[in-house]
ZATI-108732 format. One record per residue: x, y, z of N, C-alpha, C in turn; residue in three letters. Coordinates in steps of 0.2 Angstrom, whole numbers, plus 5000, padded with zeros to 4 digits. Example, Ala and Ser with C-alpha at 12.3 -4.5 7.8 and 13.67 -1.06 7.14 Angstrom:
BEGIN
506649725039506249785039506649845039ala
506449895035506849955036506450005039ser
END
This chain:
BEGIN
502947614959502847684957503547714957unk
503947744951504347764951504547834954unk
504947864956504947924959505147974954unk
504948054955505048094948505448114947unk
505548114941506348134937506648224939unk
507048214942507348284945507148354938unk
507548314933507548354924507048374925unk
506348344926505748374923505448424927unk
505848404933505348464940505948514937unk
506448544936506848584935506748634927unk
506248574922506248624916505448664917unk
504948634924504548654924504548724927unk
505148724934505248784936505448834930unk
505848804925506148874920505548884917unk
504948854916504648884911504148904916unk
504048894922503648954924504149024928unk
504649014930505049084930504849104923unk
505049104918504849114909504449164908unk
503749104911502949144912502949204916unk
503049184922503149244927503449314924unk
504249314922504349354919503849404914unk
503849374908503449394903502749414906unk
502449404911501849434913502149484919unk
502649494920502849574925503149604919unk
503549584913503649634908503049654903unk
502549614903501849634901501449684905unk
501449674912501149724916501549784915unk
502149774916502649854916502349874910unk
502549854904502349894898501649914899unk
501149894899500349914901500549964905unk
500949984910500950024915501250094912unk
501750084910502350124906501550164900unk
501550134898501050144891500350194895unk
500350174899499550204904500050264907unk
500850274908501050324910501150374905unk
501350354901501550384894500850434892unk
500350414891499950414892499450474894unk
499650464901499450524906499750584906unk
500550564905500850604903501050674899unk
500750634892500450664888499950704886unk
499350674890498750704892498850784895unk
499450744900499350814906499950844902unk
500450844896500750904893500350934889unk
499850904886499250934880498950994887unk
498750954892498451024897498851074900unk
499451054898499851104903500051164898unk
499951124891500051204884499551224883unk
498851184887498251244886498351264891unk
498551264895498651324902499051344900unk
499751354899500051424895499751464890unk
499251414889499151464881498451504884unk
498151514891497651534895497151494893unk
497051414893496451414891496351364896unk
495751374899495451324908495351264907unk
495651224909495651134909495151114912unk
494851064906494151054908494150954904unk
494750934908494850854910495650844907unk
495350794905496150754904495950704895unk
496550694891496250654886496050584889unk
495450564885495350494887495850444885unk
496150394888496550364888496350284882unk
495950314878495650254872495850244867unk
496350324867496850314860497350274862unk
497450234867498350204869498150134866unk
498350114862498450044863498849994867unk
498349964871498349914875498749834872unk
499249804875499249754872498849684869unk
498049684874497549644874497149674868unk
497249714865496749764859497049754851unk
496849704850497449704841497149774839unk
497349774832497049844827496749794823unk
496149794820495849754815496049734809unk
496349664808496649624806496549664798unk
496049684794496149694788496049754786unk
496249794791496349874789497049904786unk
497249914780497749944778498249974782unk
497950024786498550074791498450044796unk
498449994799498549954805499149974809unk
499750004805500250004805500350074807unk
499950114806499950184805499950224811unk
499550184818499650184824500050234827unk
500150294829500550324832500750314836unk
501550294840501850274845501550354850unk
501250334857500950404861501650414865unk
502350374866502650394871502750464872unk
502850504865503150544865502750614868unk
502850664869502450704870502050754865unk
501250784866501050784860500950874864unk
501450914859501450974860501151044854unk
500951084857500451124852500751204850unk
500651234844501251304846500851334849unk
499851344846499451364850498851334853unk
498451344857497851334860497451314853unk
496951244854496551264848495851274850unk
495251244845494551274850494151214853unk
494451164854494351114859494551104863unk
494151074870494351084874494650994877unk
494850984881495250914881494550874883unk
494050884886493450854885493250834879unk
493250874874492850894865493250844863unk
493950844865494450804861494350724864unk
494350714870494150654870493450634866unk
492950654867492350644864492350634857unk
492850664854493050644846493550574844unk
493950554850494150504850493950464853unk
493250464857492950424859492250394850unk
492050464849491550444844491950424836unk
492650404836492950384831493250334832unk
493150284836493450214839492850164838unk
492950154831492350084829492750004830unk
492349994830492549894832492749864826unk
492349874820492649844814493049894809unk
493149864804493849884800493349964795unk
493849994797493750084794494250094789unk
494050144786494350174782494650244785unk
495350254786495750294788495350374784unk
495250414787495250484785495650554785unk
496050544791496550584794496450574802unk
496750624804497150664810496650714813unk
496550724820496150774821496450844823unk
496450904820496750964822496451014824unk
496651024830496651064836497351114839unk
497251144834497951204831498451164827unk
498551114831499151054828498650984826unk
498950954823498750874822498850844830unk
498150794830498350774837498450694834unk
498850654834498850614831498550554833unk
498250554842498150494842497450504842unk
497050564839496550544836496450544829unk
496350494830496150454822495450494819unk
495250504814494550514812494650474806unk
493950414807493850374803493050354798unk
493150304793492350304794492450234791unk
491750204798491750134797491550084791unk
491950044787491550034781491150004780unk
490849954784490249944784489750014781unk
489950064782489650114782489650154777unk
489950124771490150144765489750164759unk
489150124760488750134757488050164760unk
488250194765487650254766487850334764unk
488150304758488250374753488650444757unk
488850474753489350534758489650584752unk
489650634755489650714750490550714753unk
490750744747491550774746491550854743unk
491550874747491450954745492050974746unk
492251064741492451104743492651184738unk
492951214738493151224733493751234728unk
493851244722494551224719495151254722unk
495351184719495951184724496051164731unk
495551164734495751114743495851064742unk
495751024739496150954739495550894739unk
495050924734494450864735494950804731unk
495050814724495350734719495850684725unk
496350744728496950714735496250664740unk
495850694742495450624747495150614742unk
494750604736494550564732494850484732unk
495350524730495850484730496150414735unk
496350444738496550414745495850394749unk
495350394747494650334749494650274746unk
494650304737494750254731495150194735unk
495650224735496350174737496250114741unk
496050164748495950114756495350074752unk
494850074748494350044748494549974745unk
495049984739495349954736495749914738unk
495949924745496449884747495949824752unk
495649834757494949804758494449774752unk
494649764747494349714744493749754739unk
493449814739492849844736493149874731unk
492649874726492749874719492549964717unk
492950014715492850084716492750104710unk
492250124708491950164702492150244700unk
492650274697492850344700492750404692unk
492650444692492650494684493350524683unk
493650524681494250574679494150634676unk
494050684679493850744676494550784674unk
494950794676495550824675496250764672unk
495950724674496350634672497050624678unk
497050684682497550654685497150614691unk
496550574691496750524695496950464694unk
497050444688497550384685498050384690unk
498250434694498950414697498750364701unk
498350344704498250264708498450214706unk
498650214698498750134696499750154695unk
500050204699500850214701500950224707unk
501450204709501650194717501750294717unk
501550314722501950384723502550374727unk
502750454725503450484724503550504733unk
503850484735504050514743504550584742unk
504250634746504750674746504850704755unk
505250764756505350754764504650804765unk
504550844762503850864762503350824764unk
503050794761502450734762502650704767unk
503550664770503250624771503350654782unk
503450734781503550764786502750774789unk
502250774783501650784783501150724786unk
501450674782501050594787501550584793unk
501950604795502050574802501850624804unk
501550694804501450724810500650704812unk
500250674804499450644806499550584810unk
500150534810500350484812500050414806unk
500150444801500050394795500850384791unk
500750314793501350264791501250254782unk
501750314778501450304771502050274770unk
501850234764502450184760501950194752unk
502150194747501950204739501750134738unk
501050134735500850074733500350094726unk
500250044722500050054715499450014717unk
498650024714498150034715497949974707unk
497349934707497249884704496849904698unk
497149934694496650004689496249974682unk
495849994683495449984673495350044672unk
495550074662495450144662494750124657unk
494250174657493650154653493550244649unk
493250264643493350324642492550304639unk
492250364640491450374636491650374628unk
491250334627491250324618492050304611unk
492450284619492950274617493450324616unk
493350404618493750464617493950454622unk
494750464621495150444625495650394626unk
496050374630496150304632495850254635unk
495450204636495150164639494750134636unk
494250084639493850034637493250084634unk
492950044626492350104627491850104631unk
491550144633490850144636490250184634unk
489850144631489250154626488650134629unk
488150144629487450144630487050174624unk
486350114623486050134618485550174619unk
485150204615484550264616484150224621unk
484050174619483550124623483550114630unk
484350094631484350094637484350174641unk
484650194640484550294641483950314642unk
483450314640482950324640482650394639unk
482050404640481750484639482150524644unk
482250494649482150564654483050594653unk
483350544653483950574654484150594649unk
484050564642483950614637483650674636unk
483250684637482750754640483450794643unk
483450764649484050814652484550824649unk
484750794644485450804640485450864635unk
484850854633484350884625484450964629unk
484050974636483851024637483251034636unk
482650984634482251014632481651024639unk
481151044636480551084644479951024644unk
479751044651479250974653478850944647unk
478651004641478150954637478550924633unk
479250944630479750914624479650834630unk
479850834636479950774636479550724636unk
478950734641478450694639478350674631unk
478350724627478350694619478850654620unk
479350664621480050624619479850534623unk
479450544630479250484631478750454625unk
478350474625477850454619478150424612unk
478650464609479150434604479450364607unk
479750374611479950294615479550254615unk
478850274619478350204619478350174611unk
478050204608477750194598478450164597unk
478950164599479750144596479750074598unk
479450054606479650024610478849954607unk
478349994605477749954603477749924597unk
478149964592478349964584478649884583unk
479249884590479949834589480449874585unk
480449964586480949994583481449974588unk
482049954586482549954592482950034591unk
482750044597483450134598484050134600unk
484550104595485150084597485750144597unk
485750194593485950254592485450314590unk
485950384590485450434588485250434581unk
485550394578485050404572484750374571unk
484350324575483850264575483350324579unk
483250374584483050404586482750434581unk
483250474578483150534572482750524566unk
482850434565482550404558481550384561unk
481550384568481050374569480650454572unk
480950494574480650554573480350584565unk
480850554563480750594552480250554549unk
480150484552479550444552478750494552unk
478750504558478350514562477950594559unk
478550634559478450694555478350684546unk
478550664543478250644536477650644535unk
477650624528477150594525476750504527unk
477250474526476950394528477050404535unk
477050434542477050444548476350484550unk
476150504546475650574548475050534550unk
475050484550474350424553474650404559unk
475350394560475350364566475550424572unk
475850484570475950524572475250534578unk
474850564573473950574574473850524579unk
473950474579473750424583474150424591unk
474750464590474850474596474650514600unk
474250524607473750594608474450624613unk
474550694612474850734616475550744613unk
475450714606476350724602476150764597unk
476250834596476250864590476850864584unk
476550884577477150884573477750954575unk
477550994578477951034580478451014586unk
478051004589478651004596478950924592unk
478850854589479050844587479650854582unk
479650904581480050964575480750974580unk
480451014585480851034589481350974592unk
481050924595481650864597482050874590unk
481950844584482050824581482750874578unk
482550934579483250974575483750994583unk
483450964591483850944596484450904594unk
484150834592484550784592484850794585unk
484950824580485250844575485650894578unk
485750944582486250974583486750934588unk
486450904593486750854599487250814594unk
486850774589487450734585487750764582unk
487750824578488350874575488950894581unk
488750894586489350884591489650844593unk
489750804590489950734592489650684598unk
489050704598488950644605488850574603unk
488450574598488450504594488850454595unk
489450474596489750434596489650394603unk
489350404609489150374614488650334615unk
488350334611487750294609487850244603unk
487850164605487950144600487750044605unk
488049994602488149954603489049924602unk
489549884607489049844613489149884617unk
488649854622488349924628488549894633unk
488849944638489549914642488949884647unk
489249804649488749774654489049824663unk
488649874666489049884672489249834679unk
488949784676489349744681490149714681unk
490349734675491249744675491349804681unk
491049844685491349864687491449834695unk
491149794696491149754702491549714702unk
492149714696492649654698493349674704unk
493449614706494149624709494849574705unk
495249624710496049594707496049514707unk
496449464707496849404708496949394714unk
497149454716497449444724496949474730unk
496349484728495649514730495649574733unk
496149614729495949684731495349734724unk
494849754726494649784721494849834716unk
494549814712494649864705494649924705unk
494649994705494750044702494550074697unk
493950074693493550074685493650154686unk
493950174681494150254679493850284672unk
493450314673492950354668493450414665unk
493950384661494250464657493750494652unk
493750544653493250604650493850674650unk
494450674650494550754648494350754641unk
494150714637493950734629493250764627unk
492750764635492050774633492050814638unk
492550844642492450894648492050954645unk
491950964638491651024635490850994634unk
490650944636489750924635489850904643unk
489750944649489650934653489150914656unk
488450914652487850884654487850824652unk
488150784646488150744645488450694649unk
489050704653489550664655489350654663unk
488850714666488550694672488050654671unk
487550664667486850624664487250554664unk
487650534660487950464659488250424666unk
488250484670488650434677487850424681unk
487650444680486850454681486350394680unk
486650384672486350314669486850244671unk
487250284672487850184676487350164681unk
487550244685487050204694486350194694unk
486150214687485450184687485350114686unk
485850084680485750014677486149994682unk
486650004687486749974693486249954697unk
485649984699485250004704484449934698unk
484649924690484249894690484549804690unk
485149804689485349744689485649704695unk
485749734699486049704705485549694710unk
485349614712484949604718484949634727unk
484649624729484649664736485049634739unk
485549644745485849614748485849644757unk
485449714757485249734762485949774766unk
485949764773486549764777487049734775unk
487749754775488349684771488849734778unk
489549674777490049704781490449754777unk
490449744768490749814765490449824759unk
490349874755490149874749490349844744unk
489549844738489949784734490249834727unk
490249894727490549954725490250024728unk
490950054728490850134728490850174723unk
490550214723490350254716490450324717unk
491050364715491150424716490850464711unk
490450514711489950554707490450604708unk
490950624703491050704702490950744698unk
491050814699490650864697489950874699unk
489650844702489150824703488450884705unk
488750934702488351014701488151004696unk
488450964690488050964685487750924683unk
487750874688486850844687486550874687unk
486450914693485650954696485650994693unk
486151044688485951084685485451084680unk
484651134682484251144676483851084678unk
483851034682483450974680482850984682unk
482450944679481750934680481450914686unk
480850914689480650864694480650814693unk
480450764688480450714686481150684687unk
481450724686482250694683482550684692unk
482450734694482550744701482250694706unk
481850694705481250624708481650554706unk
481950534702482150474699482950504703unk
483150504704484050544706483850504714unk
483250534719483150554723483150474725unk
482750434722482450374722483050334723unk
483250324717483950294714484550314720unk
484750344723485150354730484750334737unk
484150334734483850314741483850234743unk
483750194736483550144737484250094736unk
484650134734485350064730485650054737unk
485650094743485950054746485849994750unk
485349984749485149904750485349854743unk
485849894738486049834734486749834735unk
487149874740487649864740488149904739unk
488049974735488250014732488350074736unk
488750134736488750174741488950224735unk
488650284736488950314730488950394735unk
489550424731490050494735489850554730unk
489550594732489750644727489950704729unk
490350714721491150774725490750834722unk
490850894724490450954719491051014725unk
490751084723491151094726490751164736unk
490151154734489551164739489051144741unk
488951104747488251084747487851104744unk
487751164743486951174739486851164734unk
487451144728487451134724486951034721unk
487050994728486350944729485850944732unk
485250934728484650954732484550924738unk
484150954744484150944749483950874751unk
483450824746483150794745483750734747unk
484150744741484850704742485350704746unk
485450754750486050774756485750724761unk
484950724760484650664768484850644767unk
484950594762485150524761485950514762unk
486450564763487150554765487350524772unk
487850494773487950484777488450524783unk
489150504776489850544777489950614773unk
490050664778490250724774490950724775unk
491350734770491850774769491950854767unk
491750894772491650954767492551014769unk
492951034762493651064763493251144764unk
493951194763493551264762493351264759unk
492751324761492251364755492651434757unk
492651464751492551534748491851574749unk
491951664754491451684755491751744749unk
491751764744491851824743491351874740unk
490751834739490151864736489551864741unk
488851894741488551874745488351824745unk
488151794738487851714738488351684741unk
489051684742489451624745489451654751unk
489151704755489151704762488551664763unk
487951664761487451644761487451564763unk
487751544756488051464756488351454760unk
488651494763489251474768488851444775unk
488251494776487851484783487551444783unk
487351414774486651354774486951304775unk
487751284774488151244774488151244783unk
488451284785488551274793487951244796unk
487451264795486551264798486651174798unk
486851164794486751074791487151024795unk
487651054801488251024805487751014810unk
487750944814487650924821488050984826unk
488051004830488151054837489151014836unk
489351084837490051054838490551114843unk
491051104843491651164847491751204842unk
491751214836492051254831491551304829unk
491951354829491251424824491551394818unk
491051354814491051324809491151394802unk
490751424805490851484799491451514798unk
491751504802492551534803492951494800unk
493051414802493551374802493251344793unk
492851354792492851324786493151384780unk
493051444780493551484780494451474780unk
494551424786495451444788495551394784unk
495151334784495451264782495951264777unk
496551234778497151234774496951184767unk
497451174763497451124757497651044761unk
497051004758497150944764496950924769unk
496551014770496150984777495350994776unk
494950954782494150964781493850944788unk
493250974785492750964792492250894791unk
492450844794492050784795491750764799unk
491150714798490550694800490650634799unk
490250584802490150524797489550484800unk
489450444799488950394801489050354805unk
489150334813489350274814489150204815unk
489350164819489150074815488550094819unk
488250124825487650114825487050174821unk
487150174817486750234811486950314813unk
487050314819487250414821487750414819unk
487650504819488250564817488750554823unk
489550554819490050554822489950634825unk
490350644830490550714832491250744826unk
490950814825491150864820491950874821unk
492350844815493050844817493550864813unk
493750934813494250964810494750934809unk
495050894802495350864799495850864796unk
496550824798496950844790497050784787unk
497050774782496750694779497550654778unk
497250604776497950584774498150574768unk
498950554766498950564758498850504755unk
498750514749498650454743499250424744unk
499350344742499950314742500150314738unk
499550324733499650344723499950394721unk
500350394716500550484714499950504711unk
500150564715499750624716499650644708unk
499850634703499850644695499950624693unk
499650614685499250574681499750534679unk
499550454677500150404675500350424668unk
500950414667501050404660500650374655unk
500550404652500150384644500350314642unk
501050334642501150244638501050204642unk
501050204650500950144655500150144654unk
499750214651498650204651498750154646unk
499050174641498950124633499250074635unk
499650044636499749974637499249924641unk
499149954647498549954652497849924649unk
497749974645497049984642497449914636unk
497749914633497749854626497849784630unk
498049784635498349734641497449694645unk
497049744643496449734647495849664643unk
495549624649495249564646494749594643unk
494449654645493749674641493949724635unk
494349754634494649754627494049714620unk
494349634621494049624613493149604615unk
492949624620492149614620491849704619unk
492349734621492149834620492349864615unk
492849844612493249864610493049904602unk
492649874601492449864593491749894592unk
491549954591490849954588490349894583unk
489749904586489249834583488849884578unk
488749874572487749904569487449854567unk
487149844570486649794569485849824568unk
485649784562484849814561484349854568unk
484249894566484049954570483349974570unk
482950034574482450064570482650104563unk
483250134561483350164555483350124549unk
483550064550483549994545482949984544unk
482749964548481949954548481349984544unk
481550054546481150124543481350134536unk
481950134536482150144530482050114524unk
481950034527481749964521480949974521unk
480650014526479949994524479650054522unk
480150114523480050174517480150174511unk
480550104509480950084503480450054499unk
480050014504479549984502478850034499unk
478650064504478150124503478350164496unk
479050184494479150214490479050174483unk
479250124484479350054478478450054478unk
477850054482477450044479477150114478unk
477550164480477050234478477150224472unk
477750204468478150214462477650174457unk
477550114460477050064456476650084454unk
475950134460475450164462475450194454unk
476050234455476150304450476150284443unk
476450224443476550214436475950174433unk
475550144438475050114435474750174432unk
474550224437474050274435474250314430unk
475050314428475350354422475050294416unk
475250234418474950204410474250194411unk
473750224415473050224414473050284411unk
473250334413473250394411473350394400unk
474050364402474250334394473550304388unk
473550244393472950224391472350254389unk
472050284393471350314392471450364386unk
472150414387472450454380472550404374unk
472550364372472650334369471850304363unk
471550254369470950264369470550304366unk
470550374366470350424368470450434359unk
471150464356471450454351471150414346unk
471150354347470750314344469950304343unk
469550334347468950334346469050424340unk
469450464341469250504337469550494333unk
469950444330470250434324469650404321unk
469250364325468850324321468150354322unk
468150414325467450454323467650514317unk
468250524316468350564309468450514306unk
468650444304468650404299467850384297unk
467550374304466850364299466450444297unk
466650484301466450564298466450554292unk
467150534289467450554280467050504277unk
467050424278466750384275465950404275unk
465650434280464950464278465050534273unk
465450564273465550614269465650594262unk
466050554261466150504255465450474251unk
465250464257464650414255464150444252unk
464050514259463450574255463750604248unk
464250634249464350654241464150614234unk
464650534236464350494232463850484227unk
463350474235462350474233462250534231unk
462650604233462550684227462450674221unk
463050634220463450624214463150584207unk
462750504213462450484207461850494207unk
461450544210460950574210460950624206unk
461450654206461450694200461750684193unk
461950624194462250594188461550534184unk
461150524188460750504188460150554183unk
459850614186459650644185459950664180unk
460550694175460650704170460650654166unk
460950594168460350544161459750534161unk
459450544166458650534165458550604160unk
458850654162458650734157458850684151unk
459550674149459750674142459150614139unk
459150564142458750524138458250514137unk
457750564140457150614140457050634131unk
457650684132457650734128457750684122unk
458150624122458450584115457750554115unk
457450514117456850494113456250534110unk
456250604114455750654112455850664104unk
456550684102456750714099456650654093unk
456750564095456850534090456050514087unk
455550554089454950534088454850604084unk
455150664084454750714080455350724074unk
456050694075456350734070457150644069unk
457450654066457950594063458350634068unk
459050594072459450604077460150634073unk
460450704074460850714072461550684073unk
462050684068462650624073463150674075unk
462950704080463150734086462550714094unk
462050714091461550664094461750604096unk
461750584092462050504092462750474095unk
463150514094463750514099463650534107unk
463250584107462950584114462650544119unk
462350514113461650464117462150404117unk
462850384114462850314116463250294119unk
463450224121463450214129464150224132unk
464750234126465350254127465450344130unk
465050374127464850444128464750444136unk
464350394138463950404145464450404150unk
464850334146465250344152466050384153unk
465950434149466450484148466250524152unk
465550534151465350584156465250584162unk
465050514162465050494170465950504174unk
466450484170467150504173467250574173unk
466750604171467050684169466550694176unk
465950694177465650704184465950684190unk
466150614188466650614195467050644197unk
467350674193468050704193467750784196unk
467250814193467050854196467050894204unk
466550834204466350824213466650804215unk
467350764214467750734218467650664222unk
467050644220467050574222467150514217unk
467750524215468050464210468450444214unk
468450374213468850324218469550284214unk
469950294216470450264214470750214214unk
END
């Protein structure tokens, strides 16, 4: 048995001195950090005691990170963490109390990866509470209210982003077109960036992984088209403007279209099969459809002739954007950003909300169930989203209601921005999860109104909500959210954080290069016309006319005909007229021609019996005489022949 190496009993002592060390300067910092901590707690209560407001606990100590507590391995601001050493002091008292404020960073400490929202304020930003919302939760839909000007595009935007850097694919409208700035690093100024470290958000500029798409091609971006076919009645109906019964008809025109093998690839395939139906060659099939008159068919029809003199035709056509391009991500697995530029169609406002209406429909028809997931397999920001519900029908409302209720078991989470709750039916606010709601404006009674129906809608919180949604500055809001066990977060005055995008619109030449730089380019890029309902109608009205014409012209050469006919029998009933006329004169003629030689030659024998014939007698009676006579009677009467 050898005896043991001094070296090795010597290197084992240093690395347990090593260990030792390192777990009392582990302890100390836990300790230092738990001081820190309290310390701060208790100057947050010491400036609500100056400020007279009665201490009713201490912050919970859950905002501190621990060094046994990583931050969630794939959260963008992991970083963004606010160091608590410091002290967190207030100019004034806010309307929490140090309980409320714990409870709010208790009900905002989720386990899995969130998406940053901001900072909670309580006169001041309190930075080590975070307000978040977890993404798993992403797709239990969520409202972005406010009004112009608070800063709804600003967190539009800055959700876009985080989602995108988390791997989810974000579907957004450009209504003003400055949200393009995602796909540019933003501009740091001392401004902004005095603004994030007071939320305790570690901003750095980052460029955002963009596709720019534009309806019908207007604009810069990929085109995005949809056929009549796929659109269908209802939302047409809502476009058109037309009343409960216009659209029923409009359904009934669809079925006959859909039953014929008309394909409805644009409006004029629409138009060619309404001017069918109203016609003459249609007035049979027409009839046959029970509850479609030629009137109210009338009425669509000089509908879609004004709609298309406005230029909307152009959105309707072939190829029909497949919307599962919007579900792609980058190379380096950040998702996509699909951007709907429309400042070119902001003046057909019903058309360009109906259109986003019809994505998340044919989204909600092609995308299989996937149920609960750890993140969404797109977000879908609905803005303007007043003008959906404007004027709509129940029908149309009913299919909206349906269509949000049921897509979040396909993966989809869809936001919409407007600028007052009331503005979405009540039906669809249940189905929200996340509100972000900035200031409302009371200046009118209806906006006091809205202000209260807005408030009624809040879970119980510390805030006279009627008040503070009033103060709320640009930047800031009142938030809710969903948390990973299905419940409402508690109610949390906010100041959000900034975008990491610039804040406005990228340069043009950077869209267009972007846009000609894109792989969907040569599959969108090019309008298709292929044989249609209008080709079809129009070849077999070609046809209809080619045999009316046939029809016509037979019955013109019967017509001929029978004139002709006709012509000829009375040529030939005055030809035999004359020939019978001819004929009876004739037999006049030699009847009485007859009768004078029977007279003369009467008289010449009588005379040759009682007396010698005198020779002027004799010239009379002979046979050359006779027939001088006979040429002088004919000539008479007219019945000499030539």
């Amino acid at each position: 048995m050898t005896a043991p190496d001094p070296s090795d009993a010597a290197i084992a002592e240093a690395e347990l001195a090593r260990l030792r060390a390192e777990a009392e300067a582990a302890e100390a910092a836990a300790k230092a950090a738990a001081a820190k901590a309290a310390l701060a707690a208790a100057e947050v209560e010491a400036a609500r005691a100056r400020a007279g407001v009665a201490s009713a606990g201490q912050v919970a100590p859950t905002a501190v990170a621990t060094p046994d507590a990583p931050a969630a391995p794939d959260a963008p601001d992991a970083a963004a963490a606010p160091d608590v050493a410091g002290p967190v002091t207030t100019d004034e008292a806010g309307p929490l109390t140090g309980d409320e404020v714990a409870a709010i960073v208790r009900g905002y400490a989720f386990e899995g990866p969130t998406i940053a929202v901001g900072a909670l304020v309580n006169g001041d930003p309190v930075p080590e509470a975070q307000v978040r919302i977890p993404l798993a939760m992403m797709n239990r839909h969520g409202l972005v209210a406010g009004a112009t000007g608070t800063g709804k595009t600003r967190t539009l935007q800055g959700l876009a982003e985080q989602l995108a850097a988390h791997g989810v694919p974000v579907f957004a409208a450009d209504i003003k077109g400055d949200l393009s700035g995602v796909a540019t690093p933003g501009e740091a100024s001392e401004k902004l960036l005095a603004r994030t470290r007071g939320i305790g958000q570690d901003w750095q500029p980052a460029a955002s992984a963009t596709e720019y798409f534009a309806l019908g091609g207007i604009g810069h971006g990929i085109p995005v088209r949809a056929t009549v076919s796929g659109f269908g009645p209802l939302l047409l109906s809502k476009v058109l403007g037309l009343n409960a019964t216009q659209e029923s008809s409009l359904g009934l025109v669809f079925h006959y279209a859909d039953r014929e093998g008309l394909a409805l690839v644009d409006l004029s395939d629409l138009r060619a099969v309404l001017t069918f139906l109203t016609g003459d060659e249609g007035k049979g099939e027409l009839k046959a459809l029970g509850g479609l008159s030629a009137a109210t068919a009338g009425v669509i029809l000089r509908q879609l002739i004004t709609f298309a003199d406005q230029g909307a035709d152009v959105f309707f056509g072939e190829p029909e954007l497949d919307v599962r391009e919007f579900l792609r991500t980058a190379a380096d697995g950040r998702g996509i950003i699909s951007l709907l530029e429309v400042p070119g169609v902001i003046d057909k406002p019903a058309l360009f909300s109906t259109f986003l209406m019809y994505l998340l429909a044919e989204l909600f028809e092609v995308l299989p169930e996937v149920g609960d997931i750890d993140k969404p397999k797109l977000v879908f920001f609905f803005d303007e989203a007043h003008l959906l519900f404007r004027d709509a029908s129940k029908d149309f409302l009913a299919a909206i209601v349906q269509t949000v209720r049921l897509i979040r078991s396909k993966g989809v989470g869809v936001f919409f921005v407007t600028q007052t709750p009331k503005d979405v039916p009540a039906d669809v606010l249940a189905q929200l999860g996340s509100r972000v709601q900035h200031a409302l404006r009371a200046f009118t009674p209806d906006d006091a109104k809205a202000l209260r129906a807005t408030v009624g809608t809040y879970p119980t919180s510390g805030y006279d909500l009627e008040r503070v949604l009033q103060e709320l500055g640009t930047g800031e809001a009142i938030v809710t959210v969903m948390n990973e066990k299905g419940a409402p977060s508690p109610v949390a005055w906010t100041r959000l954080q900034a975008p990491r995008g610039l804040m406005s619109p990228t340069p043009e030449a950077q869209i267009v290069a972007a846009v000609a730089a894109s792989p969907l380019l040569p599959a969108y890029g090019t309008a298709v016309d292929r044989e249609s309902a209008r080709e079809i109608l129009a070849a077999k009205m070609q046809a209809a006319d080619a045999r009316a014409a046939a029809d016509e012209a037979a019955r013109e050469q019967a017509k001929t005909d029978a004139e002709l006919a006709r012509q000829r029998a009375a040529m030939e009933k005055a030809e035999a007229a004359e020939r019978k006329k001819a004929e009876d004169a004739e037999k006049k003629a030699q009847r009485e021609y007859e009768r004078l030689l029977k007279k003369t030659a009467g008289t010449s024998r009588t005379r040759r019996t009682t007396r010698s014939s005198s020779p002027l007698e004799e010239i009379l009676g002979s046979p050359a005489t006779g027939k001088i006579l006979d040429g002088v009677i004919r000539g008479v009467f007219g019945i000499g022949r030539r």
